[in-house]
N, C-alpha and C positions, 0 to 999 in steps of 0.2 A: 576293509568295509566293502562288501558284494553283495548286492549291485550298486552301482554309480548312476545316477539320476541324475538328467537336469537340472531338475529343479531344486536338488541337493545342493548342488554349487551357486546357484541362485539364492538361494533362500541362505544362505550363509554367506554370499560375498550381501548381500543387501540387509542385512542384519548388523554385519560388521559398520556398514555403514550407515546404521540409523540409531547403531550402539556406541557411540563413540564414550560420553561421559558417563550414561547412565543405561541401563537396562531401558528397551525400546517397546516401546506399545506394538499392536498389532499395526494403525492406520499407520504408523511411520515407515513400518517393514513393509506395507501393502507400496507407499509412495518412492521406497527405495527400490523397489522389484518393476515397478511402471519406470521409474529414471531406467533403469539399466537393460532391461527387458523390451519397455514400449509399451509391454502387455502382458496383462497378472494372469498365470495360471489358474485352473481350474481350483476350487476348494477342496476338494477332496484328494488332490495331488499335493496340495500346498501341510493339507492338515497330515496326511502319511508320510509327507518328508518331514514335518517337524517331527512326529514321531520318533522316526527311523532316525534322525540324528540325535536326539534326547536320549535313545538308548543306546547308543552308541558314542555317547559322552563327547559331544560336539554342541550340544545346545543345554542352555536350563532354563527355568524358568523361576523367574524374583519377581514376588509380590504380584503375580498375571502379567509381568512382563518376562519378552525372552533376552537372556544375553549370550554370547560367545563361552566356551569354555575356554579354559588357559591352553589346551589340546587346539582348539578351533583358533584360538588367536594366533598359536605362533603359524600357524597354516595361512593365515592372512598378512604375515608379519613376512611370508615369504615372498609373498608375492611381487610381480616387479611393480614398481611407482609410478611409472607413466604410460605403461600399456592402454588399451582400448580393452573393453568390456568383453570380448572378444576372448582374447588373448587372457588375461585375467581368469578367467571360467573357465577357463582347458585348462590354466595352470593348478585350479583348486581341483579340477575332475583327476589332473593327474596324481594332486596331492594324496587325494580323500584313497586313491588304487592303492597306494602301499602303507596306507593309517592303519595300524589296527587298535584298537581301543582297550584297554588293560583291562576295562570289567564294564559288564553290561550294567547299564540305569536303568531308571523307570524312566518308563513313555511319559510324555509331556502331551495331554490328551485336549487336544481342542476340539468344539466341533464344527459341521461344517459355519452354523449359523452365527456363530462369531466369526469367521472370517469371511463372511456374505456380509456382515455389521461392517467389520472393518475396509472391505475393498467397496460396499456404497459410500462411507464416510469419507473415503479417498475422492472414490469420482465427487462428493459432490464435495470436496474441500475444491480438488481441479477445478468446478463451473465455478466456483464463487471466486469472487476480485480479491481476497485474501491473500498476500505474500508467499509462499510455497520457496523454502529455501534448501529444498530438493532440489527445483528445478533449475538446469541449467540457463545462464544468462540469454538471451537471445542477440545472434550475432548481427552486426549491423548489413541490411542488402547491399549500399552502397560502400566502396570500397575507399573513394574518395573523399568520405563524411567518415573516419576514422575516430576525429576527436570533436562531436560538434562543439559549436562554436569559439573554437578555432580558429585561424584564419592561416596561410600562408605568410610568411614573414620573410622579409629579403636577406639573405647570408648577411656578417657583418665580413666587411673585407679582409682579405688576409695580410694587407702590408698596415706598414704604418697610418694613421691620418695626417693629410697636410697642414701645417702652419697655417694661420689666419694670417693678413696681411699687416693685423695688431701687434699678433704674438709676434712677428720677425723681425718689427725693429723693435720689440726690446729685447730680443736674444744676443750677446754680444757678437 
C-alpha cells in the first residue's frame, strides 16, 4: 500500500481501539485519535484516509459504523503490548509498507460534514462533566498521597512476641 500516511496509521490504531466488541461510531473514533494524537486531524485528511484504507481492504463499514478488517486486525494483533503511541504508529507505518491488499474495495465515502458532526460531538462530550472512558486516569501530583486515606502503619516485628507475665507462669 503507497503512500503511507499518518494519519493511516492513526485512524486504524484509534479504531482498533474504539472497536473493540462492536463496530465504532464516528464520536468514539474522533475520542480515540484525541487520546492518542492530543489532536484530531483535519476532516478532509481524516475522510481520504478512510477512504484510501476501505479500498484497500483495511477498513469497512457496518450499519454507518467503521470496523477493522481481519487484514487490519492481525496488523494490530502485531503490534507490541506495552509500547507508547509512538512506537505503536511506526510499527503500523512499517506494517501497512509491505501490506498489499489481494483486491481493491469500494471507498467507504464520508463527508466532510459528518466528521465536523462527529469531532464537535467530541469537543463538546470533552466540556461536559460526563465520564469519558477514553480518557486516561489522571495521575496523582503528589507522590507521597499514593493511596489516600491511607495512613502509614508500623512494620509488625520480625522476631517472636514476648510472653505476658500471666502467660509464664502457667507455661510449665
Amino acid at each position: 500500500m503507497h503512500p503511507i500516511h499518518d494519519v493511516d496509521a492513526l485512524l486504524l490504531l484509534a479504531t482498533a481501539l474504539s472497536s473493540k466488541r462492536r463496530p465504532a461510531e464516528l464520536v468514539e473514533i474522533m475520542a480515540a485519535i484525541d487520546l492518542i494524537n492530543d489532536n484530531i486531524p483535519a476532516e478532509a485528511k481524516l475522510a481520504e484516509a478512510i477512504s484510501r484504507l476501505a479500498v484497500h481492504d483495511l477498513i469497512c463499514s457496518v450499519d454507518g459504523r467503521l470496523a477493522l478488517s481481519p487484514a487490519a486486525q492481525q496488523i494490530i494483533e502485531n503490534l507490541p503490548r506495552k509500547a507508547p503511541n509512538d512506537e505503536r504508529l511506526f510499527s503500523i507505518k512499517d506494517q501497512l509498507s509491505i501490506y498489499t491488499p489481494a483486491a481493491l474495495c469500494a471507498p467507504v465515502v464520508l463527508t466532510t460534514d459528518e466528521l465536523r458532526a462527529a469531532m464537535l460531538a467530541h469537543r463538546a462530550a470533552a466540556a461536559s462533566t460526563a465520564k469519558n472512558l477514553l480518557v486516561p486516569k489522571p495521575k496523582p501530583e503528589d507522590k507521597s498521597l499514593q493511596r489516600p486515606g491511607q495512613r502509614q502503619r508500623k512494620p509488625m516485628p520480625t522476631g517472636r512476641k514476648p510472653l505476658s507475665p500471666a502467660a509464664r507462669k502457667r507455661k510449665p
